[in-house]
C-alpha positions in Angstrom: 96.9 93.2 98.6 95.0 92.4 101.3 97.3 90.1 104.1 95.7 87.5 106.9 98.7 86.0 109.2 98.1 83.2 111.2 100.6 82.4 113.7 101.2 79.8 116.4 103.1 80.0 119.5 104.0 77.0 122.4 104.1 77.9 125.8 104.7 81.9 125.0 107.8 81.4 123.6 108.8 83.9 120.8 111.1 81.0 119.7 108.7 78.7 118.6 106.5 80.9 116.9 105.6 79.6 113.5 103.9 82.0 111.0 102.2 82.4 108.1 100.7 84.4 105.6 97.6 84.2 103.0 95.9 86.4 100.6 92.4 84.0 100.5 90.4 84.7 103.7 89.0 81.2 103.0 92.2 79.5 103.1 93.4 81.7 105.8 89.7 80.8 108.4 90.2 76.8 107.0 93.6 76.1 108.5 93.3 78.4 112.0 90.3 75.9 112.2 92.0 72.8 112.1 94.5 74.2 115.3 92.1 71.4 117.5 94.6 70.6 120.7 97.7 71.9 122.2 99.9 70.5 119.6 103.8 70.3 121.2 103.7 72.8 123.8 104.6 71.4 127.6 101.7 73.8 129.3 99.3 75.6 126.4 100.1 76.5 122.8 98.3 79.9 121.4 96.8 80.6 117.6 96.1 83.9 116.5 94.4 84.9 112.9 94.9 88.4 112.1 92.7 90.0 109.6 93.4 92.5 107.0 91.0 95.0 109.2 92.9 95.0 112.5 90.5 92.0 113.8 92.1 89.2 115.5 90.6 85.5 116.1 92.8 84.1 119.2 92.2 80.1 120.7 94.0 79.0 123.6 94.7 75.2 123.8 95.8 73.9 127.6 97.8 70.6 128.4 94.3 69.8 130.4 92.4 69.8 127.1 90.9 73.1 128.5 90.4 75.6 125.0 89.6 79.4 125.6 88.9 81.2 122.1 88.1 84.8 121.7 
């Protein structure tokens, strides 16, 4: 079974990483797209989608409203 993990992480803290996992790319690509700001983190908060294949999506949300995807 293919696995995508989406995980989100404030201010690079392992701590308050949250994580989860999907087996529908779909569902997996619709809710890494609604991360839209820097949610509770005091400096920048950091998603990352991981794909089945290795690939990983990252976005990059600043306190400043500054986003940096890759």
């Amino acid at each position: 079974m293919e696995r995508y993990t989406l995980t989100c992480t404030y201010d690079g803290q392992e701590s308050t990483t949250q994580k989860w996992l999907y087996a529908d790319a779909l569902e997996a690509f619709n809710d890494f797209a609604k991360f839209v700001d820097h949610g509770f983190a005091l400096q920048y908060s950091t998603v990352n989608l991981s794909l089945p294949n290795g690939k990983m999506y990252t976005k990059v949300f600043y306190r400043n409203g500054k986003v940096s995807s890759k």
